[in-house]
MIKOLTI-753793 format. One record per residue: residue in one letter; chain; x, y negated, z negated of N, C-alpha, C in turn. Coordinates in Angstrom, 1 decimal, decimal comma. Each point is the difference from the previous one (the first is absolute). Layout:
! residues N
+------+-------+--------+--------+--------+--------+--------+--------+--------+--------+--------+
| resn | chain |    npx |    npy |    npz |   capx |   capy |   capz |    cpx |    cpy |    cpz |
+------+-------+--------+--------+--------+--------+--------+--------+--------+--------+--------+
|    a |     A |      X |      Y |      Z |      X |      Y |      Z |      X |      Y |      Z |
...
+------+-------+--------+--------+--------+--------+--------+--------+--------+--------+--------+
! end
This chain:
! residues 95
+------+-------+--------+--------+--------+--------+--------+--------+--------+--------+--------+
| resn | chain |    npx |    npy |    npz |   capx |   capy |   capz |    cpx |    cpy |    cpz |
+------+-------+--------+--------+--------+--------+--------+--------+--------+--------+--------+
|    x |     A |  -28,9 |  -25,0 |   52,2 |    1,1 |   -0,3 |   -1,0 |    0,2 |   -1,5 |   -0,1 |
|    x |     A |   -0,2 |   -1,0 |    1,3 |    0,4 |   -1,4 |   -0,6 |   -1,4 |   -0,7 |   -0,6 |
|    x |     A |   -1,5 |    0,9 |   -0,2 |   -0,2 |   -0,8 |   -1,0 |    0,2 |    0,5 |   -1,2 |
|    x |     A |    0,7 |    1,2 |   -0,2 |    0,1 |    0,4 |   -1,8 |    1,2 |   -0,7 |   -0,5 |
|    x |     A |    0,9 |   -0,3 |    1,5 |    0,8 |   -1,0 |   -0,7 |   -0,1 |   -1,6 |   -0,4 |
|    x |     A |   -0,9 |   -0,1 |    0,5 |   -0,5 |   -1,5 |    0,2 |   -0,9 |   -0,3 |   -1,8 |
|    x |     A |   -0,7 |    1,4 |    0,0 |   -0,5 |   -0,1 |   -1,6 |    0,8 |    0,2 |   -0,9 |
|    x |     A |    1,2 |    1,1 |    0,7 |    1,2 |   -0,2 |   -1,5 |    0,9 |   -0,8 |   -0,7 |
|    x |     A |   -0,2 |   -1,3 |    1,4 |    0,9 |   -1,0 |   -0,1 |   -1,0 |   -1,4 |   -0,5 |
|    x |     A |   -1,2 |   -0,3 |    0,5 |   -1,4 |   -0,4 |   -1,0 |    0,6 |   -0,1 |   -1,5 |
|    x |     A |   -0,3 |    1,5 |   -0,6 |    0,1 |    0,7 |   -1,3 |    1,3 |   -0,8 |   -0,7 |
|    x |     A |    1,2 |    0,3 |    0,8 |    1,1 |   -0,3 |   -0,5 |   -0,1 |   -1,5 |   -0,6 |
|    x |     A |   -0,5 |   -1,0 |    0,9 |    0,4 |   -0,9 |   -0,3 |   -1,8 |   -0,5 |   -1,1 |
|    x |     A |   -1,1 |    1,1 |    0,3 |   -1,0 |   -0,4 |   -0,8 |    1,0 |    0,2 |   -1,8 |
|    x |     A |    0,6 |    1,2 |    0,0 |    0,3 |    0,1 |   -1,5 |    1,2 |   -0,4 |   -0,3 |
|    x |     A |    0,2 |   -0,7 |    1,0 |    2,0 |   -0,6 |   -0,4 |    0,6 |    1,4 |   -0,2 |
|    x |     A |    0,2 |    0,6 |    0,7 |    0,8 |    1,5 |   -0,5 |    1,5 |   -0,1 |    0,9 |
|    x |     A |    0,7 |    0,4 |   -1,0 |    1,6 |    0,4 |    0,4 |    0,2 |    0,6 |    1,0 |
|    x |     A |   -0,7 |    1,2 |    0,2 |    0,1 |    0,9 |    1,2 |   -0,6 |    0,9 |    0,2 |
|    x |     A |   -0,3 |    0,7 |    1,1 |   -1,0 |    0,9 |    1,0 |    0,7 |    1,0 |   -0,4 |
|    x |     A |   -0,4 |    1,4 |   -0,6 |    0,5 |    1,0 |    0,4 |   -0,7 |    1,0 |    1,0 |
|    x |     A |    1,3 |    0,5 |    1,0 |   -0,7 |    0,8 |    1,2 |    0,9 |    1,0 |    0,0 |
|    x |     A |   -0,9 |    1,1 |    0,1 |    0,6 |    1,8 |    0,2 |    0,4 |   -0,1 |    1,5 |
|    x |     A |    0,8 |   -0,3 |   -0,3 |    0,8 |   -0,1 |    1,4 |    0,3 |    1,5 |    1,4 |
|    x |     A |   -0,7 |    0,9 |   -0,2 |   -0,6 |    1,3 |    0,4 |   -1,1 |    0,1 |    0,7 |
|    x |     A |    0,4 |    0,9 |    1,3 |   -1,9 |    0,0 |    0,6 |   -0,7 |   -1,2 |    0,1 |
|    x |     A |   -1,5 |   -0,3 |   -0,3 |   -0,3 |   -1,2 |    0,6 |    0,6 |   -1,5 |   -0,4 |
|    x |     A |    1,0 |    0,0 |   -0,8 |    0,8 |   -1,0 |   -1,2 |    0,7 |   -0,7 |    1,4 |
|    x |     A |    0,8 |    0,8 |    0,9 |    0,6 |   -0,5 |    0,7 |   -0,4 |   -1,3 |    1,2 |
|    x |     A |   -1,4 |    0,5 |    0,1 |   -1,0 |   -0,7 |    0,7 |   -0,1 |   -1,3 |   -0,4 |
|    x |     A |   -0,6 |    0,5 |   -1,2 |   -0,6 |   -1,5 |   -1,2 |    1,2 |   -0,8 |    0,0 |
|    x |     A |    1,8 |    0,4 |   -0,6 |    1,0 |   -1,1 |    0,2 |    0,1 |   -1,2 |    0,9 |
|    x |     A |    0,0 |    1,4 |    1,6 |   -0,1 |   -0,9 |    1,1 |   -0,9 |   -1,4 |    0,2 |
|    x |     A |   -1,1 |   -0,3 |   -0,4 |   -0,9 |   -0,9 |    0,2 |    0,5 |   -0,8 |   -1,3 |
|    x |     A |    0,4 |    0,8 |   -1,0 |    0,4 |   -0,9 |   -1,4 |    1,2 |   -1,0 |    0,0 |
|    x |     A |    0,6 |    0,3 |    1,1 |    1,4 |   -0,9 |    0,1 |    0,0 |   -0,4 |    1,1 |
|    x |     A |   -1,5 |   -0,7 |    0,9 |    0,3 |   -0,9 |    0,7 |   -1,3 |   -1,0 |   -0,2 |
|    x |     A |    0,3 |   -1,0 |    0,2 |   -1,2 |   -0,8 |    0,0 |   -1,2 |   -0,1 |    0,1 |
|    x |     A |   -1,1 |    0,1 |   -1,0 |   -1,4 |    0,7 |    0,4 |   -0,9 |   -1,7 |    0,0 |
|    x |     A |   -1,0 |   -0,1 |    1,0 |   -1,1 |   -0,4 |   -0,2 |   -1,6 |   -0,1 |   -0,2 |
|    x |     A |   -0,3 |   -0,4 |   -0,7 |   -1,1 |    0,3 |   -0,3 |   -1,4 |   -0,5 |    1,2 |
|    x |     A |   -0,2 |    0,7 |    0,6 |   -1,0 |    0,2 |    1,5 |   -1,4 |   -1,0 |   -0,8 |
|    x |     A |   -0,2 |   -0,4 |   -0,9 |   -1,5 |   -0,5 |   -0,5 |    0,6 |   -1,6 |   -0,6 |
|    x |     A |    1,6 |    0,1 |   -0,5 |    0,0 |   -2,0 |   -0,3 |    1,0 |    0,1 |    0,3 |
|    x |     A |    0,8 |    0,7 |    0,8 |    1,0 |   -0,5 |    0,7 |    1,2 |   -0,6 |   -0,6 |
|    x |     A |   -0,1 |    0,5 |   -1,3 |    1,5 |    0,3 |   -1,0 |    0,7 |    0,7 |    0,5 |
|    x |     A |    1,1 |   -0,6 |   -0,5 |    1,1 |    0,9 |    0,6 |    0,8 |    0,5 |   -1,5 |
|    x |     A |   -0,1 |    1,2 |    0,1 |    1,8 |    0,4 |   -1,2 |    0,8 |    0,8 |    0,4 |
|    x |     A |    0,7 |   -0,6 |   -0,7 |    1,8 |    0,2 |    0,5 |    0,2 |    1,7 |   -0,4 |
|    x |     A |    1,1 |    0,4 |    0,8 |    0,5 |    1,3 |   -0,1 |    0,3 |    0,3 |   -0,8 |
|    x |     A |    0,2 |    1,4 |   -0,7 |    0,3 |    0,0 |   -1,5 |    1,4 |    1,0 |    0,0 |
|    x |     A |    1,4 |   -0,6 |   -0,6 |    1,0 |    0,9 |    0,0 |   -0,2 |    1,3 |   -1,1 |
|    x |     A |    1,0 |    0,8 |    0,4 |    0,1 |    1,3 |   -0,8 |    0,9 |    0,0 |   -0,4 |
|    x |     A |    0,0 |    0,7 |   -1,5 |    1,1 |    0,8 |   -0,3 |    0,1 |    1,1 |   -0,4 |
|    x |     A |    1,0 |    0,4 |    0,3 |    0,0 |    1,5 |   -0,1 |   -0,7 |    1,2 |   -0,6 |
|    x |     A |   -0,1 |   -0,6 |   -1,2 |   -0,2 |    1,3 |   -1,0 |    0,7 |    1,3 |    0,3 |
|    x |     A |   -0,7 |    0,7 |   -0,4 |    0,9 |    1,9 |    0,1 |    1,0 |   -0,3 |    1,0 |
|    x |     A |   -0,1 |   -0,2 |    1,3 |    0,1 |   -0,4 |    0,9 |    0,6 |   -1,3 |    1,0 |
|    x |     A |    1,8 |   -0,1 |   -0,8 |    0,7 |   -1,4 |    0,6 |    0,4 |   -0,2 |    1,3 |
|    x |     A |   -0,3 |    1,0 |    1,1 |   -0,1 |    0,0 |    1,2 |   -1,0 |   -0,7 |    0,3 |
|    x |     A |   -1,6 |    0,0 |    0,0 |   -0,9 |   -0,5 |    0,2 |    0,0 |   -1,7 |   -0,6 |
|    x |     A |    0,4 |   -0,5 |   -0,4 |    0,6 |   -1,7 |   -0,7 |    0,5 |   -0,3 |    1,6 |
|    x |     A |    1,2 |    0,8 |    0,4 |    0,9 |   -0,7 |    1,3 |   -0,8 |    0,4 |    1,4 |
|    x |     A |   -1,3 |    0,8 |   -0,3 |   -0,6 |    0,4 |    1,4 |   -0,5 |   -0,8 |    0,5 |
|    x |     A |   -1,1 |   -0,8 |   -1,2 |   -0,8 |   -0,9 |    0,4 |    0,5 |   -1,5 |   -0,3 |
|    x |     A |    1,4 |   -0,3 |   -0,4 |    0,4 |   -1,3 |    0,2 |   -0,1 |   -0,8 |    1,2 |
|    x |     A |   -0,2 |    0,8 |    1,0 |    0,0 |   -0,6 |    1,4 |   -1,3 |   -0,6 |    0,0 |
|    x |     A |   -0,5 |    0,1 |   -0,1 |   -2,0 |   -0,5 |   -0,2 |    0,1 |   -1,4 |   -0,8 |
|    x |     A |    0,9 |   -0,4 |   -0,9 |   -0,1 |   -1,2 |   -0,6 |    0,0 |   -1,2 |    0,8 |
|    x |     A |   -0,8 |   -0,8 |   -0,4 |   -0,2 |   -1,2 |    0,3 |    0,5 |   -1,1 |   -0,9 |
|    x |     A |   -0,2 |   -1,6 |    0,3 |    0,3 |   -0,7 |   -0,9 |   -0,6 |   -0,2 |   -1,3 |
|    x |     A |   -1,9 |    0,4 |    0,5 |   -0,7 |   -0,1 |   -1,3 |   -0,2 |    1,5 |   -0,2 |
|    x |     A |    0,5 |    0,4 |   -0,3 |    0,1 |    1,6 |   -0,4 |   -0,2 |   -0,1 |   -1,6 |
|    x |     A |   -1,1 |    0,9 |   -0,5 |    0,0 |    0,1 |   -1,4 |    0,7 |    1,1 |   -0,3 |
|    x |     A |    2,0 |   -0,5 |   -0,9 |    0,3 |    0,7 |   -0,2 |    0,0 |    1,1 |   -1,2 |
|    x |     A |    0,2 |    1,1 |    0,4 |   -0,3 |    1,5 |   -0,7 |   -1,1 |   -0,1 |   -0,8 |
|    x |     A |   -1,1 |   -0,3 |    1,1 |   -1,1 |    0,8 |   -0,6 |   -0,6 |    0,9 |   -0,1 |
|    x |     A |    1,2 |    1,0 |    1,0 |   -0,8 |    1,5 |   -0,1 |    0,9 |    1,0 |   -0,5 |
|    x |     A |   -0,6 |    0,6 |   -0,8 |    1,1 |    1,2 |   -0,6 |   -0,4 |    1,0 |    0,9 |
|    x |     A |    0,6 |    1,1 |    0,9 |    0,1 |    1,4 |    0,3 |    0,1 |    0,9 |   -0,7 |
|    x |     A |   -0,8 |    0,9 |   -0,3 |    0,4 |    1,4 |   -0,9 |   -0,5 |    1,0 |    1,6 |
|    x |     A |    1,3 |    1,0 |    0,3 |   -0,1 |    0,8 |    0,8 |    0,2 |    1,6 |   -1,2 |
|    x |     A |   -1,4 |    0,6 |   -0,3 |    0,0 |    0,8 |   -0,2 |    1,3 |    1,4 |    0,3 |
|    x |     A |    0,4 |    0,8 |   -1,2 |    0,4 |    0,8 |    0,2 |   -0,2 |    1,1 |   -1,3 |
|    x |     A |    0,2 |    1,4 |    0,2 |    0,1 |    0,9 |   -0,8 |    0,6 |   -0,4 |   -1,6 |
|    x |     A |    0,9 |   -0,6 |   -0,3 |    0,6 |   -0,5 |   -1,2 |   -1,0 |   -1,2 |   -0,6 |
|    x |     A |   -0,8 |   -0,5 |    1,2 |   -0,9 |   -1,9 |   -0,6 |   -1,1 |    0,8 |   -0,4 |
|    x |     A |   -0,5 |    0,6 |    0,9 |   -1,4 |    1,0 |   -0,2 |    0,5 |    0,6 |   -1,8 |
|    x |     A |    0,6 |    0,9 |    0,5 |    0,2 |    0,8 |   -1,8 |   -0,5 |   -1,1 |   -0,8 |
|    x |     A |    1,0 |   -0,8 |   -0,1 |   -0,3 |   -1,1 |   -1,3 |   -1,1 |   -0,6 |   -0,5 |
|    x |     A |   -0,3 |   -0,7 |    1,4 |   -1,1 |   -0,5 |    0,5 |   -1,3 |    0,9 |   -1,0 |
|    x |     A |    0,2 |    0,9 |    0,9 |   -1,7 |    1,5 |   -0,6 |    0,5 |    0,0 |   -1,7 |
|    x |     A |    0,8 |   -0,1 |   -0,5 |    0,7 |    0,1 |   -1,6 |   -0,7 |   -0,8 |   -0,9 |
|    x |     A |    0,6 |   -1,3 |    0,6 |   -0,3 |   -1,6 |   -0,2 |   -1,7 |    0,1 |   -0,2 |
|    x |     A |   -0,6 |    0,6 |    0,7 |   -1,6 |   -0,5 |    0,0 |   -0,6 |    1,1 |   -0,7 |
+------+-------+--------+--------+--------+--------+--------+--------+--------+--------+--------+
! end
């Protein structure tokens, strides 16, 4: 998991992007973990900064991982969508 985060955070800043979305379910939880603390890169020895959350579906999850923030924290880069019966429906509709 911390090098898929290490390429998600690469990506982020290769495409200038607003924010990461993570299914915050099952292995999502994993991937957060390494996503909101400081990753470096084992081959040039970059470092990037943690990436804050917000909530989405899910405004519990914004105040879980505020503890993880740092000073250079990129904030709310990550949106959470934690799947449920009602997101799914729409979701399957939607596509």
């Amino acid at each position: 998991m911390g090098l898929q985060a290490l390429y998600i955070k690469k990506l982020y800043y290769d495409f200038g992007a607003r924010r990461v979305v993570i299914d915050g379910n099952g292995l999502g939880i994993g991937l957060l973990d390494y996503m909101v603390t400081p990753t470096i890169d084992p081959e040039t020895g970059d470092t990037y900064p943690d990436f804050g959350v917000i909530g989405g579906n899910n405004p519990d999850a914004e105040q879980e991982y505020k503890r993880f923030r740092t000073a250079d924290c990129e904030e709310d880069a990550i949106y959470i969508i934690k799947a449920n019966i009602p997101l799914n429906t729409e979701a399957h509709s939607n596509v």
